[in-house]
N, CA, C and O atoms as CSV, one atom per row, in Angstrom:
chain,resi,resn,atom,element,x,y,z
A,1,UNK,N,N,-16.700,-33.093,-50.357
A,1,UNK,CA,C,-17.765,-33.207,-49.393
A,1,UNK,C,C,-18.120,-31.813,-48.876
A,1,UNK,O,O,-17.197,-31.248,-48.290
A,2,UNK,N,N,-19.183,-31.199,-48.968
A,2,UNK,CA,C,-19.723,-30.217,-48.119
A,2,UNK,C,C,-20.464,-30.200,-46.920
A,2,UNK,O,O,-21.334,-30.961,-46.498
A,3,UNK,N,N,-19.815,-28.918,-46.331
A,3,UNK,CA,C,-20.012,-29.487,-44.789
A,3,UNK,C,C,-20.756,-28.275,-44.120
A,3,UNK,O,O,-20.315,-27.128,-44.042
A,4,UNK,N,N,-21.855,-28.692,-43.692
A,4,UNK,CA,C,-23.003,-27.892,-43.889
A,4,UNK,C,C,-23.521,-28.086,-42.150
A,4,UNK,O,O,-24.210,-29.064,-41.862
A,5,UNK,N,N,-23.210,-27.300,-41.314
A,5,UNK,CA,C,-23.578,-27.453,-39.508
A,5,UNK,C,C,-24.783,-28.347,-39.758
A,5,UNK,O,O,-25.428,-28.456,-40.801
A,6,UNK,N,N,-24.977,-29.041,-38.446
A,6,UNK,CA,C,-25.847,-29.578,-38.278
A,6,UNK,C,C,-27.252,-28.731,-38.004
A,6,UNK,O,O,-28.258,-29.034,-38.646
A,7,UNK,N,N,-27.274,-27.845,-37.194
A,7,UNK,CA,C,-28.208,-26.793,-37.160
A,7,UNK,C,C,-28.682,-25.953,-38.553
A,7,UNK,O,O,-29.555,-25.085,-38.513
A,8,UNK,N,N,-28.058,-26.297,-39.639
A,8,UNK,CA,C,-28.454,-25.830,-40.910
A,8,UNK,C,C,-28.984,-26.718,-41.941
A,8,UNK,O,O,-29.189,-26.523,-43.139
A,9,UNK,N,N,-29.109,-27.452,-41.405
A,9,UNK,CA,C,-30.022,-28.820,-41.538
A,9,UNK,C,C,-31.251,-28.732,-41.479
A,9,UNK,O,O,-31.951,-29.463,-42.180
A,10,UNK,N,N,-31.925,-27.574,-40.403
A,10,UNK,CA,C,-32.853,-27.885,-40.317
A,10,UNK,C,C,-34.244,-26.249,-40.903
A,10,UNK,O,O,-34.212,-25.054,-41.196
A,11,UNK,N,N,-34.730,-26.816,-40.825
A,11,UNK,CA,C,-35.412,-25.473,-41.240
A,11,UNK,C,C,-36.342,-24.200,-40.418
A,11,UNK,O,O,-37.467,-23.839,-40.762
A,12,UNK,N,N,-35.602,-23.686,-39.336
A,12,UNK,CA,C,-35.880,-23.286,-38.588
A,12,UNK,C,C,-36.908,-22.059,-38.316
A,12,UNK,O,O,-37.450,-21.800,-37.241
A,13,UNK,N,N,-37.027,-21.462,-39.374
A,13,UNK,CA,C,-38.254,-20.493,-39.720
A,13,UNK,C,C,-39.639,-21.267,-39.883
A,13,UNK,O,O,-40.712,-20.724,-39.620
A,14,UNK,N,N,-39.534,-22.518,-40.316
A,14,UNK,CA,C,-41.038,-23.240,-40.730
A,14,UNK,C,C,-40.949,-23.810,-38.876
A,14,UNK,O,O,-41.800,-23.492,-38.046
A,15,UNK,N,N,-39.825,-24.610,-38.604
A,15,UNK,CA,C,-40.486,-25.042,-37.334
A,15,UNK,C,C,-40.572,-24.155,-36.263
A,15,UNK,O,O,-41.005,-24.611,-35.205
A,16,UNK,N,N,-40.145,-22.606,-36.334
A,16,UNK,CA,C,-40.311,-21.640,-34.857
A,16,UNK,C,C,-41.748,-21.070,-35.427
A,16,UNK,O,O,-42.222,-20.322,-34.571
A,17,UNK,N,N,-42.886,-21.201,-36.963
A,17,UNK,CA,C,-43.397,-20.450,-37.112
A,17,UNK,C,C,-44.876,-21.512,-36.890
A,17,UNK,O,O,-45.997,-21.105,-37.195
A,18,UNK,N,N,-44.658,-22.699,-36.398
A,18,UNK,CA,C,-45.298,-23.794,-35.788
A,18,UNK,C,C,-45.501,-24.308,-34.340
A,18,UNK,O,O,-46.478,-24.961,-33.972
A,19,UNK,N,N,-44.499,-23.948,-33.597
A,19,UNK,CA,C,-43.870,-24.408,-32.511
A,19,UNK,C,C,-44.251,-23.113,-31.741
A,19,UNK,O,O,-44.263,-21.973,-32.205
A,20,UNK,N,N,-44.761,-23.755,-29.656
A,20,UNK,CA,C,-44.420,-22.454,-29.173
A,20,UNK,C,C,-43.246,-21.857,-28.667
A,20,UNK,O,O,-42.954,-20.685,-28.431
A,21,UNK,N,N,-42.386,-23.363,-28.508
A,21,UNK,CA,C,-41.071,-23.000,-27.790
A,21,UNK,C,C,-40.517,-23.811,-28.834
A,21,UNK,O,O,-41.298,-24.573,-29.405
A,22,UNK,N,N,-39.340,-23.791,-29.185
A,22,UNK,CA,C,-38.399,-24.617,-29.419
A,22,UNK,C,C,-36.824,-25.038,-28.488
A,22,UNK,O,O,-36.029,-24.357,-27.840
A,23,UNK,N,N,-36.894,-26.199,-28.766
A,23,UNK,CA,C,-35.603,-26.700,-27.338
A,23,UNK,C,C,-34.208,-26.768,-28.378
A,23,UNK,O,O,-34.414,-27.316,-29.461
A,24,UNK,N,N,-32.755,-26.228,-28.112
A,24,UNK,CA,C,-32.112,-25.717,-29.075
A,24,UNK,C,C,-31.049,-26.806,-28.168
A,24,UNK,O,O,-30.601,-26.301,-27.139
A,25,UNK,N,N,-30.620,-28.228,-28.459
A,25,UNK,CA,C,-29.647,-28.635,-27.442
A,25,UNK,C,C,-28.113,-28.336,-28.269
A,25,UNK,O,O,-27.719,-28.869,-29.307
A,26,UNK,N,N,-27.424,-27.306,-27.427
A,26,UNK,CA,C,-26.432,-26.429,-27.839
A,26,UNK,C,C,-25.215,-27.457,-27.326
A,26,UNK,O,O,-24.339,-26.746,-26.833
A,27,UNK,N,N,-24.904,-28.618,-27.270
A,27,UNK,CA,C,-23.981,-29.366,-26.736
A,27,UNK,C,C,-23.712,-30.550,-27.529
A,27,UNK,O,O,-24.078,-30.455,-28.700
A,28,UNK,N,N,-23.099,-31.771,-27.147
A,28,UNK,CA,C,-22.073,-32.810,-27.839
A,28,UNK,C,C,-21.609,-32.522,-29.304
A,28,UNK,O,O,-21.909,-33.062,-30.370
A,29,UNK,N,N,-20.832,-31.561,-29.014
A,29,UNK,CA,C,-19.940,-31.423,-30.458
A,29,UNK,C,C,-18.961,-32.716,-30.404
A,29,UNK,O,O,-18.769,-33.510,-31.325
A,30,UNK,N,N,-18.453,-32.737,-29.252
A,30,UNK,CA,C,-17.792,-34.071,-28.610
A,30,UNK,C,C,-18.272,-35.074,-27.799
A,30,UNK,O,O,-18.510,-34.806,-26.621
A,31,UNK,N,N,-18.436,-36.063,-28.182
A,31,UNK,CA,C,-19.257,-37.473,-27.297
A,31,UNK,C,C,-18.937,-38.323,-26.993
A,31,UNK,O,O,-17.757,-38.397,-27.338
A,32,UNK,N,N,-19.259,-39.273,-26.433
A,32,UNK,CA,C,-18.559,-40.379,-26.115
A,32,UNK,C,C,-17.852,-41.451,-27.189
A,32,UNK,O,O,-17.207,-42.439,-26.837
A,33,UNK,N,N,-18.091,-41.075,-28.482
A,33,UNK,CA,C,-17.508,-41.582,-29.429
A,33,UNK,C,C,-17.063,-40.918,-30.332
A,33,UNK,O,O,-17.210,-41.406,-31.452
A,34,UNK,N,N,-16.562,-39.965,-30.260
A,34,UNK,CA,C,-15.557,-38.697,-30.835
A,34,UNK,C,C,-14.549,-39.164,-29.962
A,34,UNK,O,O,-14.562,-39.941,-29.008
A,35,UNK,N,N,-13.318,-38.228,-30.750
A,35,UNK,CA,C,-12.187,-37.703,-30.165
A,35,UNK,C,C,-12.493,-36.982,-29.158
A,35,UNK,O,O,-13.661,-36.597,-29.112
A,36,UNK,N,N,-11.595,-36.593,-28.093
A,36,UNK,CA,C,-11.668,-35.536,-26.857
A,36,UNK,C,C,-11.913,-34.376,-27.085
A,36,UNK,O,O,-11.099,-33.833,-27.831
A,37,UNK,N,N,-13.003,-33.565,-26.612
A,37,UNK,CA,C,-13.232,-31.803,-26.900
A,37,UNK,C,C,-13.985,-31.481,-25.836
A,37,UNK,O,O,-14.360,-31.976,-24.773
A,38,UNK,N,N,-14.097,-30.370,-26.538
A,38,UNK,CA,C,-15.248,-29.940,-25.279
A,38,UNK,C,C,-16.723,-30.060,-26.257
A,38,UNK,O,O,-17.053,-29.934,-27.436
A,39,UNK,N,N,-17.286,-30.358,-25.051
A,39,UNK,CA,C,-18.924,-30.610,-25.239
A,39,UNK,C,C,-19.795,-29.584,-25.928
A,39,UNK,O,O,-20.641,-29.763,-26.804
A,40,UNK,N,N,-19.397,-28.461,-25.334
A,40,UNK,CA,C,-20.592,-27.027,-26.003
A,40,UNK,C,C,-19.221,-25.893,-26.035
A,40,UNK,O,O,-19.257,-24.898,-25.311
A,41,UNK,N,N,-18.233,-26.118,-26.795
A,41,UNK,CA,C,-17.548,-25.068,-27.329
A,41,UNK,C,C,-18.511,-23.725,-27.809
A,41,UNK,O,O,-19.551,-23.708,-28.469
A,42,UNK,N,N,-17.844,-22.786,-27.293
A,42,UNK,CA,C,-19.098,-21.373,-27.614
A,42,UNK,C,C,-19.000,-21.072,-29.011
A,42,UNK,O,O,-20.109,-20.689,-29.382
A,43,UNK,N,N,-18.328,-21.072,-29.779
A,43,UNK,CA,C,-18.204,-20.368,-30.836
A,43,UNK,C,C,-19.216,-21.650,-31.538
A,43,UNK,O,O,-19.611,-21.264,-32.638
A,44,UNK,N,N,-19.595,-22.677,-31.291
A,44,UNK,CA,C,-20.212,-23.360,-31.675
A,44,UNK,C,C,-21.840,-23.330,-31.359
A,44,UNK,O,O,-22.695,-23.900,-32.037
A,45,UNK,N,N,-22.113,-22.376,-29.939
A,45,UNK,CA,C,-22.862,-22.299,-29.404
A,45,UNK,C,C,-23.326,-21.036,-29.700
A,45,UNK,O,O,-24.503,-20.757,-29.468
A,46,UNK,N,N,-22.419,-20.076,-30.272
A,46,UNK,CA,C,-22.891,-18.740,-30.458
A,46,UNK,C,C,-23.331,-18.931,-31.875
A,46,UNK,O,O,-24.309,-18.226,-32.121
A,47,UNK,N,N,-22.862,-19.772,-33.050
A,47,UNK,CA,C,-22.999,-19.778,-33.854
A,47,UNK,C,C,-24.832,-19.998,-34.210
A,47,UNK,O,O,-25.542,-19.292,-34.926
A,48,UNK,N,N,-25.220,-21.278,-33.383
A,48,UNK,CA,C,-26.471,-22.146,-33.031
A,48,UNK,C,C,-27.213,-20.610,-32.780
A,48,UNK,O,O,-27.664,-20.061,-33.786
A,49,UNK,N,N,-27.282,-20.241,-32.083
A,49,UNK,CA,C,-27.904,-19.185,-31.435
A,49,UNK,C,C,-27.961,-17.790,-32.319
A,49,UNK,O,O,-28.632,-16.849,-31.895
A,50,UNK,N,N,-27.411,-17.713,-33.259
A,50,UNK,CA,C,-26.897,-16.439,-33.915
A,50,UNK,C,C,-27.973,-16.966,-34.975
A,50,UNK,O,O,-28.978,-16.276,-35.146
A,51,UNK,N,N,-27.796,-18.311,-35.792
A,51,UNK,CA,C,-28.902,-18.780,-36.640
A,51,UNK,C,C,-30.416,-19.017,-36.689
A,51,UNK,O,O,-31.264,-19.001,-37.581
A,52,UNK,N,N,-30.407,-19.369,-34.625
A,52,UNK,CA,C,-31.438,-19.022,-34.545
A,52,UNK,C,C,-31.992,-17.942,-34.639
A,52,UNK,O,O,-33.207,-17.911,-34.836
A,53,UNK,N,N,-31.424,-17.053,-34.550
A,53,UNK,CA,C,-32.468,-15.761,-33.952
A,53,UNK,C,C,-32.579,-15.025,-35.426
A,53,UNK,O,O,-33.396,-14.109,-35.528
A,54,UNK,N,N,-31.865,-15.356,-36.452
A,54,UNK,CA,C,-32.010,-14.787,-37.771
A,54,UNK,C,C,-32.875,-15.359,-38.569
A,54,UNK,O,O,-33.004,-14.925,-39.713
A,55,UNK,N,N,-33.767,-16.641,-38.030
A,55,UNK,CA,C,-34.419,-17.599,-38.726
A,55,UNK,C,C,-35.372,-18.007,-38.032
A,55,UNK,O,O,-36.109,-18.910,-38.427
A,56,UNK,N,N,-35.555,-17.262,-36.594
A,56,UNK,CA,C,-37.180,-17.597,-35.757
A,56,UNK,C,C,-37.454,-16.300,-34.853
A,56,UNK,O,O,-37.038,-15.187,-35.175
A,57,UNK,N,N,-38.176,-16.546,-33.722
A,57,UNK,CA,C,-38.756,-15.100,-33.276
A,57,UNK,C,C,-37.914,-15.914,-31.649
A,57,UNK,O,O,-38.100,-17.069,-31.267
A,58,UNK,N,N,-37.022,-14.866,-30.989
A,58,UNK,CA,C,-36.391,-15.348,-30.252
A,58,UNK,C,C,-37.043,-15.686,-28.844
A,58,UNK,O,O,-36.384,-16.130,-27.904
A,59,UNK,N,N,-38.728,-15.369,-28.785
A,59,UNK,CA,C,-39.404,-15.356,-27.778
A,59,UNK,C,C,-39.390,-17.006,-28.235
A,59,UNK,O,O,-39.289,-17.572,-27.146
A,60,UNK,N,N,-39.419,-17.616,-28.844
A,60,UNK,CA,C,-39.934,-19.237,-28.571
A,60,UNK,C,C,-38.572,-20.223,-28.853
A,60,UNK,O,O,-38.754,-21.216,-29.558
A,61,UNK,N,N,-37.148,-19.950,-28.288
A,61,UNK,CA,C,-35.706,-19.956,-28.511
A,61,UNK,C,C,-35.541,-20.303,-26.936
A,61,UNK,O,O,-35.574,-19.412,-26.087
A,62,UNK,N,N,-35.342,-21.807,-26.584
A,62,UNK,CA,C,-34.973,-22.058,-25.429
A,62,UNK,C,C,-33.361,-22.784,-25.733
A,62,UNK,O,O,-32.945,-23.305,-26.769
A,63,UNK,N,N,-32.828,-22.631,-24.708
A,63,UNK,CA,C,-31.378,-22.771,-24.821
A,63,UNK,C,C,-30.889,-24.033,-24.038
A,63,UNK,O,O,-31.061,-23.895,-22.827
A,64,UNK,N,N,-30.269,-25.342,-24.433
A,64,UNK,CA,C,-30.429,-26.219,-23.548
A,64,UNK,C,C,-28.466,-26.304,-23.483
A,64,UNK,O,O,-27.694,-26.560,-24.407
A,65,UNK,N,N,-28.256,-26.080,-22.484
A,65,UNK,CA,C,-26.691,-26.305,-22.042
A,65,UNK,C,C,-26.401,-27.615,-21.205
A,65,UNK,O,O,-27.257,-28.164,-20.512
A,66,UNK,N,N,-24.791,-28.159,-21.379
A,66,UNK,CA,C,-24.629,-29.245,-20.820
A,66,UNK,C,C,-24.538,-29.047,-19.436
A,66,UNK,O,O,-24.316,-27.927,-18.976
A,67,UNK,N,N,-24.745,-30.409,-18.471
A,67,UNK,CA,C,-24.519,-30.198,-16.809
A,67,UNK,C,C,-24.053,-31.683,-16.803
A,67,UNK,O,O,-24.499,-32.619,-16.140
A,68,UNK,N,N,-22.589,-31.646,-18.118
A,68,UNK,CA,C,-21.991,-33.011,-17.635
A,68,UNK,C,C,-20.806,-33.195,-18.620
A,68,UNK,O,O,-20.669,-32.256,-19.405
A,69,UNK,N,N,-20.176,-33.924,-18.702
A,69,UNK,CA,C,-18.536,-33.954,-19.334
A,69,UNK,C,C,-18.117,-35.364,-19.700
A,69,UNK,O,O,-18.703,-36.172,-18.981
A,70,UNK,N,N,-17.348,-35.900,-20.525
A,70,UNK,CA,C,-17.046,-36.822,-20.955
A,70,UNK,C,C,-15.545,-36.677,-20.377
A,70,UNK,O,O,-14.806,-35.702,-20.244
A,71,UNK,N,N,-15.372,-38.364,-20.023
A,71,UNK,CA,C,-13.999,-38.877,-19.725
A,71,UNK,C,C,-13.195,-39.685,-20.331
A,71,UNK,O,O,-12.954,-40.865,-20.079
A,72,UNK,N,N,-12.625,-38.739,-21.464
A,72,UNK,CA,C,-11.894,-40.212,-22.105
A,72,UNK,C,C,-10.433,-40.845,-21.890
A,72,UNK,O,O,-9.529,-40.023,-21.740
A,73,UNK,N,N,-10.150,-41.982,-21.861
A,73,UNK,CA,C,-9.133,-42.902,-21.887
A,73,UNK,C,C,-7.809,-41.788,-22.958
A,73,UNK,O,O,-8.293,-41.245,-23.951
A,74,UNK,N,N,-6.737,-41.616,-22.760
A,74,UNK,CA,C,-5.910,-41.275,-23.414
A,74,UNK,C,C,-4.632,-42.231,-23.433
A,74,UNK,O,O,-4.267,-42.464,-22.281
A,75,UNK,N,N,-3.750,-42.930,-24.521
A,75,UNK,CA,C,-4.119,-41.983,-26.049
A,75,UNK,C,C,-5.571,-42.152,-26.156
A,75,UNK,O,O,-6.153,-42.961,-25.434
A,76,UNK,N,N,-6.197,-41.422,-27.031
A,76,UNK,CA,C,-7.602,-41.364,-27.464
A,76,UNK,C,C,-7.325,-42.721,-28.580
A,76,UNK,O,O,-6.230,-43.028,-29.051
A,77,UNK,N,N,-8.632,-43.406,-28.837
A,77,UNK,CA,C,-8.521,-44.622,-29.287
A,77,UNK,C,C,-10.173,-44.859,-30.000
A,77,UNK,O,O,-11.072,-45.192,-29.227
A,78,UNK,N,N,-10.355,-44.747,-30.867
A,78,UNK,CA,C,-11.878,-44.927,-31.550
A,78,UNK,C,C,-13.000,-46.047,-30.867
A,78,UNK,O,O,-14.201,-45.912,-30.633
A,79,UNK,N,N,-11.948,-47.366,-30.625
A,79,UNK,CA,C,-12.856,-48.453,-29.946
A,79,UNK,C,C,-12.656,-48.172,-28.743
A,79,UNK,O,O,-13.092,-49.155,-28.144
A,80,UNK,N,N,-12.197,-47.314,-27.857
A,80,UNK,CA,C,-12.764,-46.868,-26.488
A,80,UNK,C,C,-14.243,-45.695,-26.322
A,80,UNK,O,O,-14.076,-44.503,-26.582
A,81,UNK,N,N,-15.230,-46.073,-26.001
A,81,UNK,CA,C,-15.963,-44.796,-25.972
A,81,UNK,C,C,-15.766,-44.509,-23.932
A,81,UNK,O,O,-15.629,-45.286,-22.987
A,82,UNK,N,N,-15.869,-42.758,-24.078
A,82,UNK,CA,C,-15.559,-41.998,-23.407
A,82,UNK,C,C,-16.773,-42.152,-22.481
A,82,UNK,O,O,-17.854,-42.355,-23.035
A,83,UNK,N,N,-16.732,-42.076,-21.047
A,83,UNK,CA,C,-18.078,-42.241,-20.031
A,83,UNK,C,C,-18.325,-40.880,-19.914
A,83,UNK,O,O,-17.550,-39.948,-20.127
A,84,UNK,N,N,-19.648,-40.859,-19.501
A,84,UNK,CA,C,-20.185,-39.728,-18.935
A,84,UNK,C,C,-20.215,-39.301,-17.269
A,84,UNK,O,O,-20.370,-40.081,-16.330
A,85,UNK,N,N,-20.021,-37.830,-17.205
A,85,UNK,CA,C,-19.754,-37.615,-15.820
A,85,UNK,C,C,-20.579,-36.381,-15.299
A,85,UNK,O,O,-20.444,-35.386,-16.011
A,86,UNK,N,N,-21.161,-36.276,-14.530
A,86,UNK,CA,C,-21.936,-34.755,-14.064
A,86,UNK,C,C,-20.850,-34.191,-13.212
A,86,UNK,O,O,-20.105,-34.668,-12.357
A,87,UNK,N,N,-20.985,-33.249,-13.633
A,87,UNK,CA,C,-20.145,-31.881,-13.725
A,87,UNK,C,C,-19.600,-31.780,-11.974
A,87,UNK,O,O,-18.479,-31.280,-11.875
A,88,UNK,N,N,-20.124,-32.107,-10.903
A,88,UNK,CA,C,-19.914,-31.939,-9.853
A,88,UNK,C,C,-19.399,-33.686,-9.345
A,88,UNK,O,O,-19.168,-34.142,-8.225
A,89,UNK,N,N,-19.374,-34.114,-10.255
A,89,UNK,CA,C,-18.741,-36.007,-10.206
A,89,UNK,C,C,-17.029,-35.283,-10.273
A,89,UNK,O,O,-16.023,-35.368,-9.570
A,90,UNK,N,N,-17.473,-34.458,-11.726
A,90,UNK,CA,C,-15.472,-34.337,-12.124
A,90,UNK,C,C,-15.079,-33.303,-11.086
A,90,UNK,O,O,-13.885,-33.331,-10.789
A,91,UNK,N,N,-15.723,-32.519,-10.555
A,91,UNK,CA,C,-15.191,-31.687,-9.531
A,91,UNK,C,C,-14.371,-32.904,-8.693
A,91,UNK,O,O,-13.146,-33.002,-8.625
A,92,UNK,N,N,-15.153,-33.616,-8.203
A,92,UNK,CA,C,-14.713,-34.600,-6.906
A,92,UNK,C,C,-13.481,-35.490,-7.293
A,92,UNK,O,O,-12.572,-35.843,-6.540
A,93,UNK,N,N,-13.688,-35.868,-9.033
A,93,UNK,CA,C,-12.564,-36.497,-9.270
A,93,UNK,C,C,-11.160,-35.769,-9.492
A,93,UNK,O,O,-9.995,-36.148,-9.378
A,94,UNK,N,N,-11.817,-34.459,-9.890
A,94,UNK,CA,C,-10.381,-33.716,-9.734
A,94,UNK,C,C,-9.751,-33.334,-8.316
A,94,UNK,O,O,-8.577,-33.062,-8.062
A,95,UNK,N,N,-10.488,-33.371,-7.746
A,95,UNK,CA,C,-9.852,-33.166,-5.796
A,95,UNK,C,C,-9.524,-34.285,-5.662
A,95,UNK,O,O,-8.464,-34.050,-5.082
A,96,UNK,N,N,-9.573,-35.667,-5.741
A,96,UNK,CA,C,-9.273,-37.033,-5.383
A,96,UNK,C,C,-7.983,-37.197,-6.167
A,96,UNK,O,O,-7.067,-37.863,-5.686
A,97,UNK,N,N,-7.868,-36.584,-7.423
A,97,UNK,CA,C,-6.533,-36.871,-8.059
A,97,UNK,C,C,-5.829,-35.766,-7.903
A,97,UNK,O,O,-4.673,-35.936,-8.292
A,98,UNK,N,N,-6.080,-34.477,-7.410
A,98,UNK,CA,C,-5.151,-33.212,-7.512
A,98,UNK,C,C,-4.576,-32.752,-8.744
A,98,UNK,O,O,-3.506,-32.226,-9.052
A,99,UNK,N,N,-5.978,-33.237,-9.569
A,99,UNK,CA,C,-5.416,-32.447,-10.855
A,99,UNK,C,C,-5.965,-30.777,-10.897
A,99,UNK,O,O,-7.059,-30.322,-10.562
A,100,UNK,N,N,-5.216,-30.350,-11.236
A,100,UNK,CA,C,-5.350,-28.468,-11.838
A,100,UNK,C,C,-6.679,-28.519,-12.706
A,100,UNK,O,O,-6.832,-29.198,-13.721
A,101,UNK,N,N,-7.616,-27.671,-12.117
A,101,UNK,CA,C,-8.558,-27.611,-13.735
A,101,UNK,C,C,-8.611,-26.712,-14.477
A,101,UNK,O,O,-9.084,-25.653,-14.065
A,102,UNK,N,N,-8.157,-26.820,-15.789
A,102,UNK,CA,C,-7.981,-25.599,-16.939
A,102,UNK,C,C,-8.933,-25.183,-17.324
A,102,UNK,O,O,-9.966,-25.767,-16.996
A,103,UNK,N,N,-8.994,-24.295,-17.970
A,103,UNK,CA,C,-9.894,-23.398,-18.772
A,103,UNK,C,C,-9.279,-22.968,-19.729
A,103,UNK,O,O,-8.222,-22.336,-19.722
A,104,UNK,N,N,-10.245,-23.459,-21.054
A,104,UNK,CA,C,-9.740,-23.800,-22.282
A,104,UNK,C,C,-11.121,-21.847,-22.805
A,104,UNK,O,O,-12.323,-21.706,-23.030
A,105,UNK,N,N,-9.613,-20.648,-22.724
A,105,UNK,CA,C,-10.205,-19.599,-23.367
A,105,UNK,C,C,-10.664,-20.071,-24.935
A,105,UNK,O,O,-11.762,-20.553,-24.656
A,106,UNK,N,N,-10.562,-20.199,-26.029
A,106,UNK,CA,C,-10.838,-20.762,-27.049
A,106,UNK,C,C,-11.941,-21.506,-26.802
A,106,UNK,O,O,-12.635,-20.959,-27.660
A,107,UNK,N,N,-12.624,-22.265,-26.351
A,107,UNK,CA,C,-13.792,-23.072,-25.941
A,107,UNK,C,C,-14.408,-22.470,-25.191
A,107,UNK,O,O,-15.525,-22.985,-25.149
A,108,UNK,N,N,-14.319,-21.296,-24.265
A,108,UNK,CA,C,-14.782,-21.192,-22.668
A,108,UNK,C,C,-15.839,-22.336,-22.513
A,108,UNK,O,O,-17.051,-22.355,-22.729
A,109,UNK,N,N,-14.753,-23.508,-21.959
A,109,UNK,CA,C,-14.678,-24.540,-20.742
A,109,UNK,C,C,-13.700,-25.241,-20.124
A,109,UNK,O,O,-12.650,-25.613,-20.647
A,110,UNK,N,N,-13.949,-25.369,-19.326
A,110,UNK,CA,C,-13.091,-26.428,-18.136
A,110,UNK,C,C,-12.363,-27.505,-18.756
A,110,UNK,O,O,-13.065,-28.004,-19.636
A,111,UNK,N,N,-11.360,-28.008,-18.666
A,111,UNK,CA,C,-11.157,-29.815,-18.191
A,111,UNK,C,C,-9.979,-30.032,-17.742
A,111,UNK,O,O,-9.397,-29.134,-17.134
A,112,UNK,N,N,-9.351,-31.343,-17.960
A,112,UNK,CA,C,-8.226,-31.658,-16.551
A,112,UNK,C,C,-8.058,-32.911,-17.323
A,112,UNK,O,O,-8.784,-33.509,-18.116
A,113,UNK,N,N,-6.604,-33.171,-16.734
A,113,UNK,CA,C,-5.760,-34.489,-16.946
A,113,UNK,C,C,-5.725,-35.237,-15.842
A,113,UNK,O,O,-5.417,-34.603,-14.833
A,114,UNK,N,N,-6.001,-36.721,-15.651
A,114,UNK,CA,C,-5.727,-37.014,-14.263
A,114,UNK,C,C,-4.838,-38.399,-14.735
A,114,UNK,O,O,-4.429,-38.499,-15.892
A,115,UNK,N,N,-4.645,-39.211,-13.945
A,115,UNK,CA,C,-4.269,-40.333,-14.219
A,115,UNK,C,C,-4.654,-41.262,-12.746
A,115,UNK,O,O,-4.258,-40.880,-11.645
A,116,UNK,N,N,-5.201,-42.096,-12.870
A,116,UNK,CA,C,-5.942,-42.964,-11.903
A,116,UNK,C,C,-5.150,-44.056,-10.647
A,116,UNK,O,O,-3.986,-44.371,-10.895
A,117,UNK,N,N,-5.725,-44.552,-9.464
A,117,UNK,CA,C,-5.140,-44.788,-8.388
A,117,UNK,C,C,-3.937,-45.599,-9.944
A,117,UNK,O,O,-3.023,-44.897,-10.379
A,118,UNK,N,N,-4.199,-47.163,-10.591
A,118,UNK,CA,C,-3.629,-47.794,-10.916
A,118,UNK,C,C,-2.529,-47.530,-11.694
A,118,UNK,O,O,-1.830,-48.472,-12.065
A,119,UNK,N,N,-2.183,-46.067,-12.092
A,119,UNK,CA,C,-1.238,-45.218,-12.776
A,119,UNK,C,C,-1.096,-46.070,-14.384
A,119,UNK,O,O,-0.035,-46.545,-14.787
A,120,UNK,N,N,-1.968,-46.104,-14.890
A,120,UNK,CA,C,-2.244,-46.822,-16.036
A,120,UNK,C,C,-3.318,-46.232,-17.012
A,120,UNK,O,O,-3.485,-46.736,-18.122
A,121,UNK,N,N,-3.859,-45.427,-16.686
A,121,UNK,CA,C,-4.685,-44.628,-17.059
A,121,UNK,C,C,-4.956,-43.066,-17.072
A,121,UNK,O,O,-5.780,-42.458,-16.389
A,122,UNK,N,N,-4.133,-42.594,-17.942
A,122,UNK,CA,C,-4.107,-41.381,-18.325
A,122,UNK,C,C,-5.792,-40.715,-18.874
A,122,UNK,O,O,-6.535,-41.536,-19.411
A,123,UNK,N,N,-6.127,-39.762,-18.766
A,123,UNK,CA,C,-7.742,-39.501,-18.853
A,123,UNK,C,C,-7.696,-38.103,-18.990
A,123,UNK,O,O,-6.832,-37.430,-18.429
A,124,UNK,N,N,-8.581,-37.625,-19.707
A,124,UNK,CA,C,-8.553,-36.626,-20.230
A,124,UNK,C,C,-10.221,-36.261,-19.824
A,124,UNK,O,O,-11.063,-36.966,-20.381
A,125,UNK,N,N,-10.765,-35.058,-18.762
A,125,UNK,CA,C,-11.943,-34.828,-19.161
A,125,UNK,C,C,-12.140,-33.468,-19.220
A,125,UNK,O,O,-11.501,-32.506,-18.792
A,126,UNK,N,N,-13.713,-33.664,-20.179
A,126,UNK,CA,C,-14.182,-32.162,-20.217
A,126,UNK,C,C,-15.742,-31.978,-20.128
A,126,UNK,O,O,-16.232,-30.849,-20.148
C-alpha cells in the first residue's frame, strides 16, 4: 500500500492558480474515531504548509488551526468514539480533576489524563 499525505492528494498549484484564498484546515490527524493523538501535530502541520508554499503563491495560503480537543475513553477502544471539547472546556476540566497538563515537545501540544467523579473512567485528552 502506498501512502501518499492527504494534502498530496490534491493539486494545489491548479487550485491556488484559480482561487483567491485558499482555506488549508491543518488539524484532525486524530478524531473522534481514531486512536488518541494530538489533533494538529506540527510536524504534520509544517509539513501541510511547507507543500503549500512550494506549490501555490503564499499570498492566497490561509491557515486554519484547531480551538478544540478530543476526549477519549481509555483503554482506547474503536467502538468508543472520542467527544469533542473547546479548548477552554478542557482547561476547566483539568482544574475540576487536578490533572497536570503536559506538553507533548514532539507534537507541540497540550493534553492530560484525568479520571472522572465515578473513578471508572480513565480519559485521555488532547
Amino acid at each position: 500500500m502506498i501512502n501518499i499525505p492527504l494534502y498530496a492528494g490534491y493539486d494545489y498549484g491548479a487550485i491556488g492558480f484559480v482561487v483567491d484564498l485558499m482555506f488549508i484546515m491543518a488539524y484532525d490527524w486524530h478524531y473522534m474515531a481514531s486512536e488518541p493523538g494530538s489533533v494538529a501535530p506540527i510536524s504534520e502541520v509544517r509539513n501541510t504548509i511547507e507543500f503549500a508554499l512550494k506549490n501555490m503563491d503564499s499570498s492566497k495560503i490561509v491557515l486554519g488551526i484547531p480551538l478544540y480537543g478530543y476526549n477519549w475513553i481509555l483503554p482506547y477502544s474503536p467502538e468508543v468514539l472520542a467527544t469533542a471539547i473547546s479548548n477552554q472546556n478542557a482547561i476547566y476540566l483539568a482544574m475540576n480533576y487536578s490533572g497536570p497538563i503536559n506538553y507533548s515537545a514532539v507534537d507541540e501540544a497540550p493534553n492530560f489524563y484525568y479520571v472522572d467523579e465515578t473513578g471508572q473512567c480513565p480519559c485521555y485528552l488532547v
